[in-house]
N, C-alpha and C positions, 0 to 999 in steps of 0.2 A: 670606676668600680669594676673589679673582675671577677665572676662567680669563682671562688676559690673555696666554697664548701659543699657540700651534695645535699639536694633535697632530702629535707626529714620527712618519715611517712607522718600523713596529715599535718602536714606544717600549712599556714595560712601567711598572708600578706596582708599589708596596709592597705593598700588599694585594690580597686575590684575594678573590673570591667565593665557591671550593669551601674555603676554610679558616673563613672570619667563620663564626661561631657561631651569630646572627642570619638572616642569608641562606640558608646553607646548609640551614638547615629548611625556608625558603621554595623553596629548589630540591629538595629533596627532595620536598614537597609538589606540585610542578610534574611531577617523576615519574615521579608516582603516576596522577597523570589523563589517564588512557590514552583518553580523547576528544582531546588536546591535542598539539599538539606544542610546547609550549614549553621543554622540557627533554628529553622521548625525545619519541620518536613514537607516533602514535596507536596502537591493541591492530591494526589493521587491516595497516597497513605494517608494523609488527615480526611480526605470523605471517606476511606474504610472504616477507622479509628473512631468517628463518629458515626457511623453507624453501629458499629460496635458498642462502643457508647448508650447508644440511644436504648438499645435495649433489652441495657440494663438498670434503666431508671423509671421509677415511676411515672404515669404521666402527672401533669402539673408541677412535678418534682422542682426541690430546689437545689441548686447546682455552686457551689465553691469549685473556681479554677483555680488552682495555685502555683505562681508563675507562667503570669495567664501572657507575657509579653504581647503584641500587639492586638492579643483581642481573635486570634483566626480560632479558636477551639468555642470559644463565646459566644460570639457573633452567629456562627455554626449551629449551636443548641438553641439560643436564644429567638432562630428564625424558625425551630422546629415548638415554638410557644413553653420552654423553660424559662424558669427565672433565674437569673446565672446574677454571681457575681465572681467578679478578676481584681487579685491582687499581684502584683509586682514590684522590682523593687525601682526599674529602670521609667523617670517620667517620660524619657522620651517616648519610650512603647505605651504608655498606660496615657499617654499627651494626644498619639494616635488612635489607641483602640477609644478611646472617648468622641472624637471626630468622626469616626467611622461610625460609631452609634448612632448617632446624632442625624449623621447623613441617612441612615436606614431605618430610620425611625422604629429603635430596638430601644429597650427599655433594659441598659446592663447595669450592674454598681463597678463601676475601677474605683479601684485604690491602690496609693503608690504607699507600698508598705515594706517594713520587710518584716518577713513572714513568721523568724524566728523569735523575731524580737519582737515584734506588736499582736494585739489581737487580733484574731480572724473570724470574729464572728461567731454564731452557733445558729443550730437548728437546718442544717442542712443535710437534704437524701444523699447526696452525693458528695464527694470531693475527688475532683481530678487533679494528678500531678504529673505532668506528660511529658517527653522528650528526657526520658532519663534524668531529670531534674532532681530525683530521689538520691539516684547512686551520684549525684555531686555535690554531695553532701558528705561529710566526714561522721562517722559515727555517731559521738555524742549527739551533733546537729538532728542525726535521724531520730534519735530518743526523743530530743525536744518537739521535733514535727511531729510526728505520730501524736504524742501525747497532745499537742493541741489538733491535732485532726479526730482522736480519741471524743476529746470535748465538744469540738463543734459540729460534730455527726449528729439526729438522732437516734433514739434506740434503735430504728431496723436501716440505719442509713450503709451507705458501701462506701469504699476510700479504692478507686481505680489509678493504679501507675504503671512505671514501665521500669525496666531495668534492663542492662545491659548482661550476658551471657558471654559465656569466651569465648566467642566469634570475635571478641572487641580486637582480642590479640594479635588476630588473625591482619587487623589495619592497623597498630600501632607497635611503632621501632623505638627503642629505646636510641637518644640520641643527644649528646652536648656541643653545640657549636655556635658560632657567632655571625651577625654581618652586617656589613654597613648599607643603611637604607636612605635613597634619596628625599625619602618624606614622601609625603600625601596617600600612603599605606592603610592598612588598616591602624595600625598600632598609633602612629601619629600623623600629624600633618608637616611638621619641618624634622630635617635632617635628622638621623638617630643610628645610634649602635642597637643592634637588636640580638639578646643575647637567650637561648632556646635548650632548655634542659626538659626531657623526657625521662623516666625513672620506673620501672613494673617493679612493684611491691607485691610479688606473686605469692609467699604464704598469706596476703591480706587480700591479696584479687584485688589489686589498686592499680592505677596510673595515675601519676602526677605529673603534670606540666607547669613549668617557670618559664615565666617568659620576663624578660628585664629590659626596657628601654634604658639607654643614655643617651640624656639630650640636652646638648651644653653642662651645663652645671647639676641638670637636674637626674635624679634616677627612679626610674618607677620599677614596681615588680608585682605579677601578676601571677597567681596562683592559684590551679583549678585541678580537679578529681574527679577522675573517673570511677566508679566499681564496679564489680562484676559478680557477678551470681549464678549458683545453681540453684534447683528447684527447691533441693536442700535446706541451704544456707536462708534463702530468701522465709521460707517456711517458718523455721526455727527464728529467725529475728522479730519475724511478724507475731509469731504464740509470744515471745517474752516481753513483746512488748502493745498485747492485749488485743490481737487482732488475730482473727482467721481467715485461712484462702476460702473463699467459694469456686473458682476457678481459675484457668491460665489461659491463653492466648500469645502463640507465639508464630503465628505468620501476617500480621497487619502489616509490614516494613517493606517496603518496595525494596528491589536491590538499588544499592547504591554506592557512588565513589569516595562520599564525605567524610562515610563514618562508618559501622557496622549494622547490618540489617540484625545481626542474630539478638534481635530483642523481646525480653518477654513483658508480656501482660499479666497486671495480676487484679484480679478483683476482691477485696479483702470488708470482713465484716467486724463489729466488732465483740468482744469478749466479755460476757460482765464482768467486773472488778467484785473480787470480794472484800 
């Protein structure tokens, strides 16, 4: 197979990277290394972030992480006497953050869910969505979260996330090219072509990324989204879709080489429905 078309904006793939068997250890293991921000963020920015966090929540409050992968934002709150529950879609993280409870005698709920498609629950002060998890999401997707975050808030609950700003820009090159990989990578463990399309979708404030193994006979292709907001943009998507900011926060992000620090905070309420 030879990428011989251009990514579509919002175009999706067959396969995912928090479900492959493979990967998903490699993203597990990414983590873990709380030097890194290549999967969470550094140990530095997540005790900011949770402190931030903290207070903004009731005490006793009860807490939905969403895209809670291995448990460090949970674990986090849960030792500060929250009742937290994490969902995910990836078991090997939700396989983890379950052991790691267990070992610290924390009282969390995981569940390997995925998030758009099953229920999440209701009656919680809070819901966290953290590491830009929001903006890699494609549009409609966001309408559906919100409106189940909508539901599972109570009446005076908050919905805290983060979203990327065009500092993103500032780390990512548009780029298509290919290479031969000996194996035991991230992407797989035996031999592959590894084929790599970057794409900015700048009137949408998007980046897409394709990434396509061949290996032997077999082809996978892997498909993720970036967004990018202003204060604006974020504002207005939030009112139409029945939520309001109470505030912003945009210096929790340590600097870093991963990804882009210029990331905002938002804490949003919600709207009655007429």
């Amino acid at each position: 197979m030879i990428i011989n078309d251009n990514l579509l904006l919002y175009q999706r793939s067959n396969h995912f990277l928090w479900t492959d068997n493979y990967i998903s250890k490699n993203m597990l293991t990414a983590h873990l290394d709380l030097d890194s921000d290549a999967a969470s963020r550094n140990l530095e920015t997540i005790k900011k972030t949770v402190k931030w966090i903290k207070a903004k929540i009731p005490e006793n409050g009860r807490i939905l992480d969403l895209g809670c992968g291995p448990g460090l934002y949970t674990t986090s709150l849960a030792r500060k006497g929250y009742s937290v529950t994490g969902i995910d879609i990836s078991q090997n993280s939700i396989s983890y953050a379950r052991k790691r409870a267990v070992e610290e005698g924390l009282r969390i709920d995981f569940f390997c869910k995925d998030y758009l498609q099953e229920d999440i629950g209701t009656g919680y002060d809070v819901v966290i969505f953290i590491y830009c998890d929001f903006g890699a999401l494609i549009p409609s997707e966001q309408k559906v979260i919100l409106n189940k975050i909508y539901n599972s808030l109570n009446e005076n609950g908050v919905f805290i996330f983060d979203v990327f700003q065009s500092g993103l820009c500032k780390t990512k090159k548009e780029k298509r090219d290919w290479h031969y990989m000996d194996g035991g990578d991230f992407w797989s463990e035996k031999p592959h072509l590894l084929l790599e399309e970057v794409k900015h979708f700048s009137k949408q404030k998007a980046w897409g990324t394709r990434t396509v193994i061949i290996e032997n006979k077999e082809t996978r292709e892997y498909i993720t989204w970036d967004n990018y907001y202003t204060i604006n943009m974020i504002t207005k998507f939030l009112k139409e879709n029945n939520f309001q900011v109470i505030s912003f926060k945009d210096n929790l992000i340590a600097k870093n080489e991963f990804t882009s620090n210029d990331v905002l905070f938002i804490e949003a309420s919600k709207i009655t429905r007429r």
